[in-house]
Biopython code that builds the backbone (N, CA, C, O; Angstrom):
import numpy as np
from Bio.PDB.StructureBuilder import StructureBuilder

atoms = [
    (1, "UNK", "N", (-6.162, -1.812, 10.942)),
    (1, "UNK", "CA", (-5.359, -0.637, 10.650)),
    (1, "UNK", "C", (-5.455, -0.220, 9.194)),
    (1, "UNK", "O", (-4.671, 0.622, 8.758)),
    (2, "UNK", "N", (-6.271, -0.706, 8.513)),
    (2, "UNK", "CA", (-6.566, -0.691, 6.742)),
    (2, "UNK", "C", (-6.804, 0.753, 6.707)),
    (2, "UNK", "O", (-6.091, 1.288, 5.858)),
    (3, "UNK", "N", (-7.455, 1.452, 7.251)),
    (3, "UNK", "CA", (-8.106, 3.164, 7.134)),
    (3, "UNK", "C", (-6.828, 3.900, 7.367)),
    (3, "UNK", "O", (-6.333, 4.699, 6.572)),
    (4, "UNK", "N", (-6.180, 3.448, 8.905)),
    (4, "UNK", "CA", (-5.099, 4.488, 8.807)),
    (4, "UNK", "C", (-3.337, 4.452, 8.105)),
    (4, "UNK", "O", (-2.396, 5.245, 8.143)),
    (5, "UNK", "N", (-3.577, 2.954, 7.436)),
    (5, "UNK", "CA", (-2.652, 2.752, 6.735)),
    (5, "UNK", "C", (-3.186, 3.408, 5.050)),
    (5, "UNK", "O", (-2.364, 4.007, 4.357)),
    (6, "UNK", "N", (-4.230, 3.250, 4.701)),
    (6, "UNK", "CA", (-4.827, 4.309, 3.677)),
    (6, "UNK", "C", (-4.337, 5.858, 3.702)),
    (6, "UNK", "O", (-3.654, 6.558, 2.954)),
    (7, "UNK", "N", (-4.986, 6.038, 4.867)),
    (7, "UNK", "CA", (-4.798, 7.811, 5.160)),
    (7, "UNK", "C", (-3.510, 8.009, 5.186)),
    (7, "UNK", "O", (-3.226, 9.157, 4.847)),
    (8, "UNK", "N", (-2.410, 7.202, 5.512)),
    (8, "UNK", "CA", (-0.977, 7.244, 5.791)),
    (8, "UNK", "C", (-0.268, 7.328, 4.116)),
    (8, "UNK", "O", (0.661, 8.117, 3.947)),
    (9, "UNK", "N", (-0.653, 6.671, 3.200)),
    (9, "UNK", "CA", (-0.408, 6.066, 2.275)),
    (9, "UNK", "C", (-0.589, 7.757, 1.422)),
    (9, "UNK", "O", (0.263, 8.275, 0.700)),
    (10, "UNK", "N", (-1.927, 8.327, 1.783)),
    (10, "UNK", "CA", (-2.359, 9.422, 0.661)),
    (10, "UNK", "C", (-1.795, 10.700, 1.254)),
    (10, "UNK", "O", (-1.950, 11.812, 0.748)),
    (11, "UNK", "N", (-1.245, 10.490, 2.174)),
    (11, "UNK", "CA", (-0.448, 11.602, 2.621)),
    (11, "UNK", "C", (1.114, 11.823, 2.197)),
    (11, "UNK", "O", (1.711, 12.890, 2.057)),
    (12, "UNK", "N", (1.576, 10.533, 2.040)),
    (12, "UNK", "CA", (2.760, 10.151, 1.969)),
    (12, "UNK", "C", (2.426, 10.769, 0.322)),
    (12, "UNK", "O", (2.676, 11.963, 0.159)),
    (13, "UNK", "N", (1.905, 10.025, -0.814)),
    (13, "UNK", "CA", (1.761, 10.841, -2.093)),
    (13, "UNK", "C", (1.804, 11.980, -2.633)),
    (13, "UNK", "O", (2.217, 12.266, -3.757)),
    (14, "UNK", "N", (1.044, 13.163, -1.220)),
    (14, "UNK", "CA", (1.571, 13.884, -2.192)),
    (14, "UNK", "C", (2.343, 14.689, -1.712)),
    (14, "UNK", "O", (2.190, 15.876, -1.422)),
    (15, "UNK", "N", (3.682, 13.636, -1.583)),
    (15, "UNK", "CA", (5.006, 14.757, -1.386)),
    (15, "UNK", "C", (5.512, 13.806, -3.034)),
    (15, "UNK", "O", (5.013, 12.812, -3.561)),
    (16, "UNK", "N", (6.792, 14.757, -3.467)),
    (16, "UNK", "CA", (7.573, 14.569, -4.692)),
    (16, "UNK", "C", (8.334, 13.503, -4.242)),
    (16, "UNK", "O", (7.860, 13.044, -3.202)),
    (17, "UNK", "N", (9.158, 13.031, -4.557)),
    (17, "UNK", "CA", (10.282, 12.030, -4.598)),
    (17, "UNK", "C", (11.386, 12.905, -4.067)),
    (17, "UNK", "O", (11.941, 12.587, -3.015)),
    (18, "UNK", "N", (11.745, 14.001, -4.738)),
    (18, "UNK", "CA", (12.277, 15.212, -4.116)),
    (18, "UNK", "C", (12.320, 15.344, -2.401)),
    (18, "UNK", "O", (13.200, 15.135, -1.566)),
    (19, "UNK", "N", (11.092, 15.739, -2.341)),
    (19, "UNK", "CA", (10.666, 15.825, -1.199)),
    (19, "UNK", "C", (10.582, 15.067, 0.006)),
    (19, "UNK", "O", (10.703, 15.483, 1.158)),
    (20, "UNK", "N", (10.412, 14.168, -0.303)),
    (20, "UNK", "CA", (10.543, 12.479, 0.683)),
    (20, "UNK", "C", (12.263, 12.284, 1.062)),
    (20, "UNK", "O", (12.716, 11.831, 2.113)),
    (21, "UNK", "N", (13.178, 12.860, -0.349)),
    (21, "UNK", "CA", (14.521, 12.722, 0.078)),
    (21, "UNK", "C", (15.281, 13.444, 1.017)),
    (21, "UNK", "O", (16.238, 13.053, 1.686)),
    (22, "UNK", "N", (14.506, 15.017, 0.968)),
    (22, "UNK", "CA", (14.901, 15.949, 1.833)),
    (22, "UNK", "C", (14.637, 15.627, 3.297)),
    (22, "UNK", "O", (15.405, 15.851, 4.232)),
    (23, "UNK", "N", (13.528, 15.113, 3.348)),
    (23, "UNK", "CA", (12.847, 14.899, 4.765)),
    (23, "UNK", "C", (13.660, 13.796, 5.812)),
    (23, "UNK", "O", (13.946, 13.842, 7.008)),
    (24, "UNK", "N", (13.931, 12.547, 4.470)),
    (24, "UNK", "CA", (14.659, 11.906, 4.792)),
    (24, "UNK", "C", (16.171, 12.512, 5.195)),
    (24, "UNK", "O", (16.439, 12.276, 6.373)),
    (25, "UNK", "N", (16.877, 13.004, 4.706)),
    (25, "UNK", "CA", (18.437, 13.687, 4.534)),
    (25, "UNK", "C", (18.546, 14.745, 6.133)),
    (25, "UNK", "O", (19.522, 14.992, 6.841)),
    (26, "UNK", "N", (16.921, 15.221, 6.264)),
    (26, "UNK", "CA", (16.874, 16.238, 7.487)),
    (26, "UNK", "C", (16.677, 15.339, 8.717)),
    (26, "UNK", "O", (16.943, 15.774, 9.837)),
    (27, "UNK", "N", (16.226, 14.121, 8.533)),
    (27, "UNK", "CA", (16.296, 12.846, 9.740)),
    (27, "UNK", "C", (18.050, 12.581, 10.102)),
    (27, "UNK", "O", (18.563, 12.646, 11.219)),
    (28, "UNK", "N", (18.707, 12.288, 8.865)),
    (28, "UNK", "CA", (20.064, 12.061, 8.927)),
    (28, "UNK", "C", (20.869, 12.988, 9.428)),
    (28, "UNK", "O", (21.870, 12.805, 10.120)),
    (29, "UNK", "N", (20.282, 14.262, 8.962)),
    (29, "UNK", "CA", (21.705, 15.177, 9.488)),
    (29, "UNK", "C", (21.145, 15.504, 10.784)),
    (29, "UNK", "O", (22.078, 15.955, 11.448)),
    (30, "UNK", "N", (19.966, 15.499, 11.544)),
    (30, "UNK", "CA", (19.939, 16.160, 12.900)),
    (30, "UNK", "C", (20.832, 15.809, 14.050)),
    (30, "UNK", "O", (21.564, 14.829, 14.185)),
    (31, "UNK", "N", (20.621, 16.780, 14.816)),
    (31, "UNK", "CA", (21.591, 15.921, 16.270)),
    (31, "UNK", "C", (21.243, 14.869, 16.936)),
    (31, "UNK", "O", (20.105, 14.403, 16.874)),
    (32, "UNK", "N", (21.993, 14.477, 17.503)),
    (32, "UNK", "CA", (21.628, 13.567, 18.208)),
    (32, "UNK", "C", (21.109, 14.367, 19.789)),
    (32, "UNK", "O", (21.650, 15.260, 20.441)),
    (33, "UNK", "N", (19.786, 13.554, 20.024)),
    (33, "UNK", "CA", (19.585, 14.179, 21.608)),
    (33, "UNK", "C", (19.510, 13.115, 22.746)),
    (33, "UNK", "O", (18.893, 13.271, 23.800)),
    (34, "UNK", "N", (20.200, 12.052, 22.397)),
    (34, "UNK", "CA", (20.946, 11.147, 23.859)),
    (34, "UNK", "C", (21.195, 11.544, 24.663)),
    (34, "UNK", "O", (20.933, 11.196, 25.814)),
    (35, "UNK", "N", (21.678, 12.247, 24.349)),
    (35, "UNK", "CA", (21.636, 12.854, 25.783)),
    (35, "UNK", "C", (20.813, 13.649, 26.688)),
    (35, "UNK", "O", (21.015, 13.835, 27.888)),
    (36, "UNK", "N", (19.953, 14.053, 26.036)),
    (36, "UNK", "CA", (19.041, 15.048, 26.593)),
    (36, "UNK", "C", (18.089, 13.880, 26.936)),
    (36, "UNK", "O", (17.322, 14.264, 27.818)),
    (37, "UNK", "N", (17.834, 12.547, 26.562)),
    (37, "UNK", "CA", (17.180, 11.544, 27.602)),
    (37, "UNK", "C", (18.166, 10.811, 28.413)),
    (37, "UNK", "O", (18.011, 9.653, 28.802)),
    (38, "UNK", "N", (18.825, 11.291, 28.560)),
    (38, "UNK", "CA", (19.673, 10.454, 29.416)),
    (38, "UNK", "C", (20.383, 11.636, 30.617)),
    (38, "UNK", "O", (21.195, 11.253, 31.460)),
    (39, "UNK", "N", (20.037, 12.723, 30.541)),
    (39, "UNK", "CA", (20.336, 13.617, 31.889)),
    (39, "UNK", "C", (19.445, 13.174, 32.690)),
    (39, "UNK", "O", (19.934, 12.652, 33.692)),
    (40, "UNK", "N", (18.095, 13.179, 32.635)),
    (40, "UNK", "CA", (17.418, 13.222, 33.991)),
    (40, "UNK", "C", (16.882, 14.250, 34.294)),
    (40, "UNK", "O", (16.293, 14.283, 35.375)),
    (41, "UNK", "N", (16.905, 15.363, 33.490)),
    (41, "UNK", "CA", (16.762, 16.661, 33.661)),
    (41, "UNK", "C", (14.774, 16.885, 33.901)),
    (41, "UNK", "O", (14.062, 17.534, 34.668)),
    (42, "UNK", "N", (14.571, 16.011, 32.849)),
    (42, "UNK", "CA", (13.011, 15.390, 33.192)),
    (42, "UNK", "C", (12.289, 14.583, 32.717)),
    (42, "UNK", "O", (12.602, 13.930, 31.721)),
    (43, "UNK", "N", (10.872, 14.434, 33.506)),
    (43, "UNK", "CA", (10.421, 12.659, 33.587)),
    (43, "UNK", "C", (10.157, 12.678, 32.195)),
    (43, "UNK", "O", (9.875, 13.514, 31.337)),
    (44, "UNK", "N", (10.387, 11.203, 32.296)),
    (44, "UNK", "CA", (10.107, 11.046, 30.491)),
    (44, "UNK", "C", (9.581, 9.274, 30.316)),
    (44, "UNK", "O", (10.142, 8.357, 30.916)),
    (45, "UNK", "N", (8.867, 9.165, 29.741)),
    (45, "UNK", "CA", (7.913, 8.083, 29.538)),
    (45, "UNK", "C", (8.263, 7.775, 28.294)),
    (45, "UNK", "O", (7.813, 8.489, 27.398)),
    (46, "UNK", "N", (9.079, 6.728, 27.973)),
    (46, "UNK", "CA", (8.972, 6.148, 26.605)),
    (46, "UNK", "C", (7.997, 5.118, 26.126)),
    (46, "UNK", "O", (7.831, 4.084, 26.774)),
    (47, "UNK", "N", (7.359, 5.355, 25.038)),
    (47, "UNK", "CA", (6.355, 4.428, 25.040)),
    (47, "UNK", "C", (7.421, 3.584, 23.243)),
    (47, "UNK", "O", (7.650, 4.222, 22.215)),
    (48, "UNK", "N", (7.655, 2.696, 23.402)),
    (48, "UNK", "CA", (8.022, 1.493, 22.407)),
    (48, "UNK", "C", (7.208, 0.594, 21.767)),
    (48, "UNK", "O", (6.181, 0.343, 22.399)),
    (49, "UNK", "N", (7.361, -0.094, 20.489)),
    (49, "UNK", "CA", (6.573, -0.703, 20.014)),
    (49, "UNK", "C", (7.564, -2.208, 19.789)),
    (49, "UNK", "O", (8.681, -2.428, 19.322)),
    (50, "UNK", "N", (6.612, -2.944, 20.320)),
    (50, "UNK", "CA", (7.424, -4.111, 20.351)),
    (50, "UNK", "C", (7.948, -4.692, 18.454)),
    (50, "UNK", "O", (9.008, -5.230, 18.138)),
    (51, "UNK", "N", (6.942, -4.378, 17.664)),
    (51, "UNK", "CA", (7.269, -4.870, 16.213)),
    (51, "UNK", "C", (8.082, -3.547, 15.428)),
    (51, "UNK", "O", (8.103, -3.694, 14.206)),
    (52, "UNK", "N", (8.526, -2.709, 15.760)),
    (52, "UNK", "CA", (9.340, -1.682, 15.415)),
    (52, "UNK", "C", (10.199, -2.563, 14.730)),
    (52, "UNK", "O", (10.637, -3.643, 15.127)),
    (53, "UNK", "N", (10.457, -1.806, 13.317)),
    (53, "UNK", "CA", (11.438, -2.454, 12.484)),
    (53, "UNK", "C", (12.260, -1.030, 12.325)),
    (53, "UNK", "O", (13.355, -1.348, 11.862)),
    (54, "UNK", "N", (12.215, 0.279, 12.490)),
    (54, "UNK", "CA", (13.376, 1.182, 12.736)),
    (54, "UNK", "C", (13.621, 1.183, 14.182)),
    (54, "UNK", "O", (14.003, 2.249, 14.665)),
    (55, "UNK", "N", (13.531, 0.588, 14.637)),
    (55, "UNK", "CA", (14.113, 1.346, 16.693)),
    (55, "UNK", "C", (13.747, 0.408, 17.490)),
    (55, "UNK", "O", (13.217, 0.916, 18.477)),
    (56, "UNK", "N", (13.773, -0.839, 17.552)),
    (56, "UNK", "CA", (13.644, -1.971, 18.546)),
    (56, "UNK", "C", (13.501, -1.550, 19.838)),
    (56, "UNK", "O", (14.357, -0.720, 20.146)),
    (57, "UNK", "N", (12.878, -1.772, 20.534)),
    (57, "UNK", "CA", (12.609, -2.047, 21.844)),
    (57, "UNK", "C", (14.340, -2.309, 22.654)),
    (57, "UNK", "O", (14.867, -1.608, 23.518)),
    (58, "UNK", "N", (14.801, -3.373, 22.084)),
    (58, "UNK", "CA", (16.009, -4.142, 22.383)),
    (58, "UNK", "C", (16.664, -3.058, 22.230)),
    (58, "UNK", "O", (16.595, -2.307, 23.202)),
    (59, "UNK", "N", (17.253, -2.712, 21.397)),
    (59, "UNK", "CA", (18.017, -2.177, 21.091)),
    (59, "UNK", "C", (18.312, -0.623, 21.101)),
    (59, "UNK", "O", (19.394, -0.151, 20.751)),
    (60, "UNK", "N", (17.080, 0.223, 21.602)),
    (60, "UNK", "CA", (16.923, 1.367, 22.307)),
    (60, "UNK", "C", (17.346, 0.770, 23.476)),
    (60, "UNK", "O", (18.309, 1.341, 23.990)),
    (61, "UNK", "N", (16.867, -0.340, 24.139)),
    (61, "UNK", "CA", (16.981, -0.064, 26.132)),
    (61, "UNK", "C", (18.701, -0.409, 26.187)),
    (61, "UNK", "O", (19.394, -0.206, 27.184)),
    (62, "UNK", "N", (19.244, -1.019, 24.774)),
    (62, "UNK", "CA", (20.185, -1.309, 25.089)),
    (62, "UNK", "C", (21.528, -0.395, 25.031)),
    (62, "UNK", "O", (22.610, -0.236, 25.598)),
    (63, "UNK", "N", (20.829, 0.037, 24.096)),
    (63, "UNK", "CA", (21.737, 1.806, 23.818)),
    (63, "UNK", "C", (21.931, 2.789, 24.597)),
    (63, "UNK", "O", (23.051, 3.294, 24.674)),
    (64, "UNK", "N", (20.783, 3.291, 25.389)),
    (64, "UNK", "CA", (20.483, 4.518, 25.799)),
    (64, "UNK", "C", (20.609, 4.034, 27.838)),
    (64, "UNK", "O", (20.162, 3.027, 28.387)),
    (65, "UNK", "N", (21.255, 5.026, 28.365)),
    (65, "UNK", "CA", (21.539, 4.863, 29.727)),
    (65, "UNK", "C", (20.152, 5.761, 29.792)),
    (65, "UNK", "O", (20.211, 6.944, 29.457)),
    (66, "UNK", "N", (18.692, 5.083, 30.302)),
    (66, "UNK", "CA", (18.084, 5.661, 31.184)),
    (66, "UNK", "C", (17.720, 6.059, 32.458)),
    (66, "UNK", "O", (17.517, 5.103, 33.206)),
    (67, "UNK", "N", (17.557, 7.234, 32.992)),
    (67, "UNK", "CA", (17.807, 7.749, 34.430)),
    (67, "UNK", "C", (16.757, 7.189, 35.261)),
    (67, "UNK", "O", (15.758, 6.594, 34.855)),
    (68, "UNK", "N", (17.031, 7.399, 36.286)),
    (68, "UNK", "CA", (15.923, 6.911, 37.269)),
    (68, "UNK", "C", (14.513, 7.387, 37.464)),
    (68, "UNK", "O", (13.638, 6.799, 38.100)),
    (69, "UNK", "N", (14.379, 8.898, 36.627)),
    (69, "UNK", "CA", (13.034, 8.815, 36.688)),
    (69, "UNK", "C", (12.046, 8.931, 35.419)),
    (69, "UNK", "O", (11.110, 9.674, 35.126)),
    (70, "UNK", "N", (12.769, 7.726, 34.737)),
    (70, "UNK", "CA", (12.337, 7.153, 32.999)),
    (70, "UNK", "C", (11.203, 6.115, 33.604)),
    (70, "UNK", "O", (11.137, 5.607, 34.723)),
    (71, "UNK", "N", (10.285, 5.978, 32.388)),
    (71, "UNK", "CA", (9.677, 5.130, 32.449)),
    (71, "UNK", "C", (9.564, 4.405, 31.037)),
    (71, "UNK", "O", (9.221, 5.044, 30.042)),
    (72, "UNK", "N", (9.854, 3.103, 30.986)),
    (72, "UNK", "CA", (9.289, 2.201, 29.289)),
    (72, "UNK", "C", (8.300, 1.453, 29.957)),
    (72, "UNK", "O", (8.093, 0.999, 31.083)),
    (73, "UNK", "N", (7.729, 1.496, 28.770)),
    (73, "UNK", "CA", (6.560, 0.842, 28.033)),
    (73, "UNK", "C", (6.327, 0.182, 26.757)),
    (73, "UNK", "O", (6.232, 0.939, 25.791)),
    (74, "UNK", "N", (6.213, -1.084, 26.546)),
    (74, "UNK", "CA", (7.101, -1.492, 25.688)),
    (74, "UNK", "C", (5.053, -2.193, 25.183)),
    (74, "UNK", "O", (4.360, -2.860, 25.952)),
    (75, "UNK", "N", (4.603, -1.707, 23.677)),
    (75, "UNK", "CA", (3.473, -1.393, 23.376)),
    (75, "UNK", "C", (3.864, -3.074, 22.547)),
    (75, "UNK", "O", (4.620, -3.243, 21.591)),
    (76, "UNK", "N", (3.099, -4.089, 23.265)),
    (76, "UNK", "CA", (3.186, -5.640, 22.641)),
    (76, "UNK", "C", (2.595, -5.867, 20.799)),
    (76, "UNK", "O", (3.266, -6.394, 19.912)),
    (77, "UNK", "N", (1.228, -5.308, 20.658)),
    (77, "UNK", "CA", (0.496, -5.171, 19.402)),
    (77, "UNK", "C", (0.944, -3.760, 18.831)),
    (77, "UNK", "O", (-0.050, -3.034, 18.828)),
    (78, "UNK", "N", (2.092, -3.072, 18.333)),
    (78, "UNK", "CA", (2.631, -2.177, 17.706)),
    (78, "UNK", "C", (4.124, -2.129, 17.095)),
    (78, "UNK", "O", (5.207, -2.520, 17.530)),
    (79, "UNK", "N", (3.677, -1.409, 15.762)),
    (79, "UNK", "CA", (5.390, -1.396, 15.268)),
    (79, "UNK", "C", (5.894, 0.050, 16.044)),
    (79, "UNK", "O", (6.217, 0.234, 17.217)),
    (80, "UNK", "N", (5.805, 1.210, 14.620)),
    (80, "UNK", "CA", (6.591, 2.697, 14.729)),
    (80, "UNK", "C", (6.020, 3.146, 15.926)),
    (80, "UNK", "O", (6.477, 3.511, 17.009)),
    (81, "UNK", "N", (4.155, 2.942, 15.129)),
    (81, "UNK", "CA", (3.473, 4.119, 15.554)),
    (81, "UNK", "C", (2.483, 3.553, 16.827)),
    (81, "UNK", "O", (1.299, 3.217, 16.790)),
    (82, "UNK", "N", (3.069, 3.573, 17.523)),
    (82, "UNK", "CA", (2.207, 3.320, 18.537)),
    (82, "UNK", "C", (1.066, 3.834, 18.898)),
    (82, "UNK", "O", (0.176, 3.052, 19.230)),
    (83, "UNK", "N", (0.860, 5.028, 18.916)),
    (83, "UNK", "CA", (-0.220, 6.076, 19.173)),
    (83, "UNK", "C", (-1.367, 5.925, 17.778)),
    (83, "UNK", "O", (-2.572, 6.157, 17.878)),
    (84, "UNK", "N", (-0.705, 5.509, 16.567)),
    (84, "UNK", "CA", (-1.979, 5.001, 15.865)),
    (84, "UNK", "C", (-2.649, 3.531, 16.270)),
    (84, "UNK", "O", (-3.803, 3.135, 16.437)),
    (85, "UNK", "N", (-1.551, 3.031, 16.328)),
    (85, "UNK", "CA", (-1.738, 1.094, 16.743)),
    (85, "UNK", "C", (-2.494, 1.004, 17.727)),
    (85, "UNK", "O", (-3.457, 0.237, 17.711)),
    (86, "UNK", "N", (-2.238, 1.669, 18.628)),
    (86, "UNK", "CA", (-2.719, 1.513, 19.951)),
    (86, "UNK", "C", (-3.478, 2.184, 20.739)),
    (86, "UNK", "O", (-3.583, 2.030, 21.956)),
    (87, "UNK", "N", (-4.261, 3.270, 19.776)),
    (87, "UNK", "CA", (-4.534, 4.714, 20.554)),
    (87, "UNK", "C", (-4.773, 4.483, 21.785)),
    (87, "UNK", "O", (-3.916, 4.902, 22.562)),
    (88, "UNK", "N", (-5.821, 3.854, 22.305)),
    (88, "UNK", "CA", (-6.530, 4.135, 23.256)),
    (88, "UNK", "C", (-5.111, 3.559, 24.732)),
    (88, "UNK", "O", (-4.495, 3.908, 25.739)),
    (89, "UNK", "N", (-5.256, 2.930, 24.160)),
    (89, "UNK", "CA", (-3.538, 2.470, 25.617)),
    (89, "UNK", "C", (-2.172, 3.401, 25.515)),
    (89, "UNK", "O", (-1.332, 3.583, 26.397)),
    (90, "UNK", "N", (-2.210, 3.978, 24.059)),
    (90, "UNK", "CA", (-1.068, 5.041, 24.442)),
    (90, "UNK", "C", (-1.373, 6.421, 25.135)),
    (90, "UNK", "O", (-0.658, 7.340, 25.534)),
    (91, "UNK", "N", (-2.763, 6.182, 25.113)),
    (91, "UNK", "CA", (-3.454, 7.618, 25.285)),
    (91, "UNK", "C", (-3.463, 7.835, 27.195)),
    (91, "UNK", "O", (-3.017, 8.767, 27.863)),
    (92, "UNK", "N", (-4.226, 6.437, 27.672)),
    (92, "UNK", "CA", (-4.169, 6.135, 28.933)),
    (92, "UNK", "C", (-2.391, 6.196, 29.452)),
    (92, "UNK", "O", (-2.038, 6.631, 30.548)),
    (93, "UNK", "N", (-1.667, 5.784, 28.638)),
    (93, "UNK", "CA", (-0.146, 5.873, 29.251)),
    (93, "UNK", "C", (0.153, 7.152, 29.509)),
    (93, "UNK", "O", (0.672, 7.220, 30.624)),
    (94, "UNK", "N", (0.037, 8.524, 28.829)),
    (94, "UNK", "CA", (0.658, 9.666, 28.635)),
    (94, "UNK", "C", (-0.244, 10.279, 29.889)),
    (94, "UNK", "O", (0.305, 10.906, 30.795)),
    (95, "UNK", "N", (-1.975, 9.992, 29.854)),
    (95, "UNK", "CA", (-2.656, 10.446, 31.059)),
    (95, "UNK", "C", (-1.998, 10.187, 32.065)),
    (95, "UNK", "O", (-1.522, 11.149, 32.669)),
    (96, "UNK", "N", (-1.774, 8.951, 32.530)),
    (96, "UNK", "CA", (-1.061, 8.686, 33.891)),
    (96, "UNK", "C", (-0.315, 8.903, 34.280)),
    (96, "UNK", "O", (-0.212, 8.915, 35.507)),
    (97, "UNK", "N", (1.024, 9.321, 33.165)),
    (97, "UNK", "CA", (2.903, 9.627, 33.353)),
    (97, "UNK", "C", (2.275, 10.940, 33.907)),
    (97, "UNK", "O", (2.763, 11.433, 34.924)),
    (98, "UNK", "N", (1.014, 11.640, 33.170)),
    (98, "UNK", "CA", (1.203, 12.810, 33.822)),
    (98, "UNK", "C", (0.533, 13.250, 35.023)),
    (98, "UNK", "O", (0.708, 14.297, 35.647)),
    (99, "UNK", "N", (-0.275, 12.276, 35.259)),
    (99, "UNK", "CA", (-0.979, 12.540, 36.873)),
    (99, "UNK", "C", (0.126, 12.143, 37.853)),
    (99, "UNK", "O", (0.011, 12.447, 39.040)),
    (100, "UNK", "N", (0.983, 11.606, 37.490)),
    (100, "UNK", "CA", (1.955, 11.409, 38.186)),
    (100, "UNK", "C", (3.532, 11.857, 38.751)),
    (100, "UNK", "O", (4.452, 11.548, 39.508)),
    (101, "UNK", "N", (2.944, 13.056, 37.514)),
    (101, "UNK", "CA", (4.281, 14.065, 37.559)),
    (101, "UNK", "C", (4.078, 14.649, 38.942)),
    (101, "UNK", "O", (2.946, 14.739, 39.418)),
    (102, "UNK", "N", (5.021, 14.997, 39.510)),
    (102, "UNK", "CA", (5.105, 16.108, 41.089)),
    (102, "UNK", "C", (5.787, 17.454, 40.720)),
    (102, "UNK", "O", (6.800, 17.865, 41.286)),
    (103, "UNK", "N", (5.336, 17.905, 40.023)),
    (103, "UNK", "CA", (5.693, 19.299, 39.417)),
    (103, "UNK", "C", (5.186, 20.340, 40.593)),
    (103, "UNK", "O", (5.318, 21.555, 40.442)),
]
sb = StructureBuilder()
sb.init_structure("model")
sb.init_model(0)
sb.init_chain("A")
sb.init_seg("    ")
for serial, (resi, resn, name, xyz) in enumerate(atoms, 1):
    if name == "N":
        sb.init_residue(resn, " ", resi, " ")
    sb.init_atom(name, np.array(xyz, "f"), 0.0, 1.0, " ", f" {name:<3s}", serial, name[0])
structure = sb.get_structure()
């Protein structure tokens, strides 16, 4: 992960200090949308990273009432970013949730 922790790194630079705080402050003040995964209203595939040090695995499934037509996936070799960690298996996950939709 050395390249995309690089590329991650030089992106992150060139925001200000400023800027990193706002982004941060606009994470804090948003709504919450618990609920909007937790209606059911539609299918929804969570994909998790088992080494997540903001949002545990645990502690999402333990929080959140998911509906019956949720699916987890709980990504064993990943922290945040799963879809970098893991491309090719997060990629195959999102293909399948959606061949499987009955839309």
């Amino acid at each position: 992960m050395s390249d995309a922790l690089r590329r991650s790194k030089m992106i992150a630079s060139l925001n200000s200090g400023e800027g990193i705080i706002a982004i941060l402050n606009g994470m804090i003040a948003r709504p919450s949308r618990k609920s909007l995964v937790e209606s059911g209203r539609v299918p929804l595939l969570w994909i998790l990273g088992r080494d997540d040090l903001y949002f545990s695995p645990e502690k999402a499934i333990r929080d959140t009432s998911l509906p019956q037509n949720a699916e987890t996936v709980i990504l064993e070799n990943s922290g945040h970013l799963g879809f970098i960690e893991e491309t090719e298996r997060s990629a195959g996950l999102i293909t399948g949730f959606g061949r499987r939709l009955d839309w």
